[in-house]
Phi, psi and omega in degrees: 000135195288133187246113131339309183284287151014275188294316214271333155323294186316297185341304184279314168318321175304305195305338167274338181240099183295349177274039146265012192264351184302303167299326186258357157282340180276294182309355178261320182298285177312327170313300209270013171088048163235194191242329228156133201248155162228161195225134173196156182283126138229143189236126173062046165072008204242156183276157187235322184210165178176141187243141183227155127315107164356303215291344182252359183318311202297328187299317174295320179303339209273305172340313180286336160255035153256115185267345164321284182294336174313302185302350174225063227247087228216318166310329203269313198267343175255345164278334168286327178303320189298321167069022202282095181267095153171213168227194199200166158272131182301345170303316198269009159243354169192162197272185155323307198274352196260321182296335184271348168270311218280108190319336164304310150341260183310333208231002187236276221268334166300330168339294191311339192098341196269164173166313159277161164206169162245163200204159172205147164253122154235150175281194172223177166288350177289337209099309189318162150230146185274157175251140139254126196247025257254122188273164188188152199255124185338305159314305191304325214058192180293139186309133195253179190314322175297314210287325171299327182281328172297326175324296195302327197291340177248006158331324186286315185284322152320302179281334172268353176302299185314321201287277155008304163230029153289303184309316187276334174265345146318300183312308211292327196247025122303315190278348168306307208270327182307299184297287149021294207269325191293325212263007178096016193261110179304117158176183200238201173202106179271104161305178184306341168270007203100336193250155202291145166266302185215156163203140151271187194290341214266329155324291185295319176302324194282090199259318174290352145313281146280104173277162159220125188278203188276214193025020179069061162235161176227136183218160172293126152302292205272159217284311220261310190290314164328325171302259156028282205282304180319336187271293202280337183303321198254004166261088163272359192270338158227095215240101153199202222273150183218165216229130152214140175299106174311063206305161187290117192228123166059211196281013183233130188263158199315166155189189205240115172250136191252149168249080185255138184283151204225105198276338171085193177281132178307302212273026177280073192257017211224022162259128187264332229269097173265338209213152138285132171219113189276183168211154198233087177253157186263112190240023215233115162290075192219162178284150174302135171273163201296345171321278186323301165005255180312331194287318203262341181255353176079035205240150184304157170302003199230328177280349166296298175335299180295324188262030164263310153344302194292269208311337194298321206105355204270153160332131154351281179323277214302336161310318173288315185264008175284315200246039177039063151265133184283135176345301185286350177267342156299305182316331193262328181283327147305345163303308184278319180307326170304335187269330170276317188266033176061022184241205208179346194218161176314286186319306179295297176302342176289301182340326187258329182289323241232344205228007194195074195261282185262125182326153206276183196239000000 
């Protein structure tokens, strides 16, 4: 006999040891007349984090890397519409004939044997919203009214697990940016959209620096670093750290925001927490040694040399025959510093260089 209290234990235990949603997704899926279950995060129609039953991993994977069906996710899209608190059959959000155009269908899941399901939307507190997607094999039919009503009696304990460990992973990446904030170091925490998590206070003074828009986003005041920060924020498919240069405003001096990516626990799914992004300011008007360089801009030991050249004051020429170099090789390696660090001119680059060196103490 199937134990309720049971299950409903587990339920809560997941939200602190998240590799315990594997187990307690095959058992909420056999509640409901299903084979396997997937629980996953999406924000702006896109999956962001996501956990299975063994028994639906392959299925899910093999989804994901089919993009015909993501796009045509017609489960994803009448069910976040549907505003439904509770969980439903996908019968009951379309018919037969809406299923049979739909290339998700046709071309993923009827292959498969597959084709009903039970589903439940919870938002979460982050803005994010959870899915519990629960599979069932086509020869069963639709999920029927009993198996949706046992669904529903542990629902409650679902959303509050979910809720529970969003929250907790919010604490965690608050309590990140504090220490941080202790150690004099300005920085924040971006989630899968981009959107703010956390900042500590030393972060939030640089307002002439840093603005922060609505929706919980943050951008560079200057337009070229902004490029930058916005260029690597947006490469998720190959997501690592990257450096950019503040330039100097008013009474504040330039510096360097580092982007390191926080790839987290796979079976972590309800950590929203992608990207760290600290800052490193600079106050000591002297030139950089090539170290600092390298360190701080990501730049090869031979383009530090040269914008070490640079900040010096000295000429193309004279950068060359300092480091027995030919004109066109300062020249192509000032190509990349420029790339790396947002500038465009000679000047701009002293400038930046020039006005901001050693970490303030």
């Amino acid at each position: 006999m199937f134990d309720r209290e049971k299950l409903i234990d587990r339920i809560y235990e997941a939200a602190v040891v998240p590799e315990l949603w594997p187990g307690v997704l095959q058992d909420v899926s056999l509640l409901g007349g299903c084979f396997g279950g997937v629980l996953f995060t999406t924000a702006a129609r896109e999956v962001t984090r996501w956990t299975s039953s063994e028994s639906a991993k392959s299925i899910f994977e093999d989804f994901l890397s089919n993009r015909a069906a993501q796009e045509d996710n017609i489960r994803l899209k009448y069910g976040v519409a549907a505003k439904h608190h509770g969980f439903f059959g996908n019968h009951q959000l379309y018919g037969r004939a809406e299923m049979d155009r739909s290339p998700m269908y046709s071309n993923f899941f009827f292959p498969k044997g597959l084709g009903y399901a039970a589903g439940s939307v919870l938002p979460m507190p982050n803005g994010d919203i959870a899915v519990f997607n629960l599979e069932r094999r086509y020869s069963d039919g639709p999920v029927s009214s009993e198996e949706i009503a046992r669904l529903n009696a542990v629902r409650p304990h679902l959303a509050r697990a979910a809720a529970l460990s969003t929250r907790l992973n919010l604490q965690r990446a608050r309590a990140i940016v504090d220490a941080l904030n202790s150690a004099g170091m300005p920085a924040a925490i971006l989630g899968g959209q981009n959107e703010l998590l956390a900042a500590n206070s030393l972060l939030e003074k640089m307002s002439d620096q840093i603005v922060f828009l609505a929706h919980g986003k943050l951008a560079l005041g200057n337009a070229a670093s902004n490029r930058l920060l916005m260029d690597g924020l947006a490469n998720r498919s190959r997501p690592a750290t990257s450096s950019i240069p503040i330039p100097a405003r008013a009474d504040s001096p330039a510096a360097v925001m580092h982007a390191l990516p926080l790839p987290g626990e796979a079976s972590d799914v309800f950590n929203g927490a992608r990207t760290l992004l600290v800052v490193t300011r600079l106050d000591r008007p002297t030139s950089p040694t090539a170290e600092l360089l390298t360190g701080l801009f990501d730049l090869t030991a031979s383009e530090a040399r040269v914008a070490r050249g640079i900040a010096e004051g000295k000429s193309t020429d004279e950068v060359a025959a300092a480091l027995g170099l030919s004109r066109e090789t300062v020249r192509f390696y000032l190509k990349g510093i420029f790339g790396k660090t947002g500038v465009a001119r000679q000047s701009d680059l002293i400038a930046l260089l020039s006005g901001a060196v050693l970490p303030r103490s």
